[in-house]
C-alpha positions in Angstrom: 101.2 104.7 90.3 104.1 106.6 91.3 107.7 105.6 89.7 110.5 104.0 91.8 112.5 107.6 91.5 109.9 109.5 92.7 108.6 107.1 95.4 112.4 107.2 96.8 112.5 110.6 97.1 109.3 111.2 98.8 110.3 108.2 101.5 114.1 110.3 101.6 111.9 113.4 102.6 113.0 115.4 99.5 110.1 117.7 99.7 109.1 120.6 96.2 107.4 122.9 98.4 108.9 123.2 101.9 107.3 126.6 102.8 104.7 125.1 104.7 104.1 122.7 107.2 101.1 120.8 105.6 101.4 118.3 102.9 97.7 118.4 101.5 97.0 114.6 99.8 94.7 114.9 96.8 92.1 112.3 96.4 94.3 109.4 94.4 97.3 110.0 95.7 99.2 109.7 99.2 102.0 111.3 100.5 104.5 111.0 103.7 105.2 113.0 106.4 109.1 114.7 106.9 110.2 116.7 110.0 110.2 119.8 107.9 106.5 119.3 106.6 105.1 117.1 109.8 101.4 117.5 109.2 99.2 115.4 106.6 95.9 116.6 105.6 93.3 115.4 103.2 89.4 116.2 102.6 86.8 115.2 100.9 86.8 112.1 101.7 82.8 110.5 100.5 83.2 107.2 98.8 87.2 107.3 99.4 88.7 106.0 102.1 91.7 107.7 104.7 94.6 105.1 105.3 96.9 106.8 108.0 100.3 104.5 108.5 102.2 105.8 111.2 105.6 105.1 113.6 105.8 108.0 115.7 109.2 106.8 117.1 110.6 107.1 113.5 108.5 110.7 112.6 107.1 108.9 109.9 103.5 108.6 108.8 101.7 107.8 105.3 98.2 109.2 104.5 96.5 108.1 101.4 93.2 109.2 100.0 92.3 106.6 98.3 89.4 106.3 95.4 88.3 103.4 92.8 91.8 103.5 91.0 93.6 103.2 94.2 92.7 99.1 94.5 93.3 96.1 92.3 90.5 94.7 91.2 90.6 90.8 90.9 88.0 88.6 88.9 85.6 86.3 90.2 83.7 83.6 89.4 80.9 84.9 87.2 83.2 87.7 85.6 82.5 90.0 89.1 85.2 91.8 90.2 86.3 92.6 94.0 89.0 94.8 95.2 91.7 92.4 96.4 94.7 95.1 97.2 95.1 98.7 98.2 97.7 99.5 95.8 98.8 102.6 98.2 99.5 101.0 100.8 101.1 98.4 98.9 103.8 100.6 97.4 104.5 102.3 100.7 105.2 98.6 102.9 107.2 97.3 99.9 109.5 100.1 100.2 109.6 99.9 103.8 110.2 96.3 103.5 113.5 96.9 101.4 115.4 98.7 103.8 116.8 97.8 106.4 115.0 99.2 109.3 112.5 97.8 111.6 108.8 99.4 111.6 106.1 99.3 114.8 103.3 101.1 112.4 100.2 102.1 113.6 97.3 102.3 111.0 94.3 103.9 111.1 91.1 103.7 108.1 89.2 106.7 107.8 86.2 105.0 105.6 84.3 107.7 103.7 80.9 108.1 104.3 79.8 106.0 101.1 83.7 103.5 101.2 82.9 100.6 100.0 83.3 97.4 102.9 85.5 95.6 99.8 87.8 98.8 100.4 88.4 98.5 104.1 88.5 94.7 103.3 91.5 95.2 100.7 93.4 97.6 103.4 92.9 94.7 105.8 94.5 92.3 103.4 97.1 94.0 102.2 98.4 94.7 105.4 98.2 91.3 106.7 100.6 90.6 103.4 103.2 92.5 104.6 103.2 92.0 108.6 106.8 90.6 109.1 109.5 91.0 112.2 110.9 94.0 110.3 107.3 95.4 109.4 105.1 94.8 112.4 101.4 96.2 112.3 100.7 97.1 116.0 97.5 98.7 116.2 94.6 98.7 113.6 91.6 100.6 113.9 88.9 102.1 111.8 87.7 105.7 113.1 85.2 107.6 111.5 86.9 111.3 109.9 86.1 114.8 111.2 83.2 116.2 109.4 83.7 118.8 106.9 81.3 122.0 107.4 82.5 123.4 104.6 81.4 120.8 102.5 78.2 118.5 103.8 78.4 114.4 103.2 82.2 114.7 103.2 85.0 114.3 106.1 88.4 115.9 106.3 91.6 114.2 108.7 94.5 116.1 109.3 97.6 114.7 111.3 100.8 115.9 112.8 103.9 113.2 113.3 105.4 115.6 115.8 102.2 115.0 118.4 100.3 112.5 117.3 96.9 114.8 117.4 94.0 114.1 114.8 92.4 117.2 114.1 89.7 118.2 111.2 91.0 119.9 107.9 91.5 123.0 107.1 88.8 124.2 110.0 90.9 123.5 113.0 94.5 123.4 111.6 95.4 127.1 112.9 96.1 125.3 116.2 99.2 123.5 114.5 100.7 127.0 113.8 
C-alpha cells in the first residue's frame, strides 16, 4: 500500500520520470494520469483485473492493475474468505474524497481473462462506498481489454486523458506520438 506522502504526490502530478508520455502500471500497483504524462498503459492482464477511473473534464484518470494482494479479503462463515474491497480504488476515492473538489468519474473494469467474479464484485462495492455529491460515479461498465499478440491468454489497455481513446498496449501506441 502506497504511504500518504507518496500517494499525495502522485494525485499533485509530481511525476520521477517525465521524459515520456506513458505511465506503464505494473501488475499490483496503479498510477494517475498528469497533463505532462497523459497516457496509462498496463499489460498482462490474465487473472488481474484493469480498473480505469476517469473525469476527463478534470484530465484525471486512475488505472490499476490489480492482482490477489490488491483486495481485502474478509472471512466467512466456515473460515472461507471473499474479497470484500479493492484496496486500489479505495485509496484513490478516499483521497479524492478529502479535497475539496467535485468528481463526475467514469469507471471502466477490464476483467482479465481468468478475474475472478469476487474481483469485479469488490470493484462494484467499493465504489458504491464512496458514491457521494462530491464523488459521483456516472457511468460503470465492464469491457473486455485489447488482446495482447505478443503475449497469448493475456490483454493489454492503454488510455490517453487528453482524448479519451482506448487503444491496445504497446502494439498500437505509436498512434499517440
Amino acid at each position: 500500500m502506497k504511504n500518504d506522502k507518496e500517494l499525495k504526490e502522485m494525485l499533485n502530478q509530481i511525476e520521477d520520470n517525465q521524459d515520456s508520455s506513458i505511465v506503464e502500471v505494473h501488475q499490483g500497483s496503479w498510477r494517475i494520469a498528469t497533463e505532462m504524462q497523459p497516457i496509462l498503459a498496463t499489460k498482462n492482464l490474465s487473472n488481474c483485473i484493469g480498473i480505469l477511473v476517469y473525469d476527463l473534464e478534470k484530465h484525471f484518470a486512475f488505472l490499476s492493475h490489480s492482482d490477489n494482494q490488491s483486495f481485502i479479503q474478509e472471512s466467512e462463515v466456515y473460515s472461507s474468505k471473499r474479497k470484500t474491497k479493492s484496496l486500489h480504488l479505495q485509496e484513490l476515492l478516499k483521497e479524492l474524497k478529502s479535497r475539496n473538489e467535485t468528481y463526475h468519474l467514469s469507471v471502466i473494469i477490464f476483467p482479465g481473462e481468468y478475474t475472478s467474479l469476487e474481483s469485479i464484485i469488490a470493484v462494484y462495492d467499493t465504489l458504491k462506498a464512496f458514491s457521494t455529491e462530491q464523488i459521483k460515479i456516472v457511468s460503470i461498465e465492464e469491457r473486455e481489454a485489447f488482446e495482447d499478440k505478443l503475449i497469448p491468454g493475456t490483454r493489454t489497455i492503454s488510455f490517453n486523458i487528453q482524448t479519451g481513446e482506448l487503444l491496445p498496449y504497446p502494439n498500437q501506441i505509436k498512434k499517440y506520438r
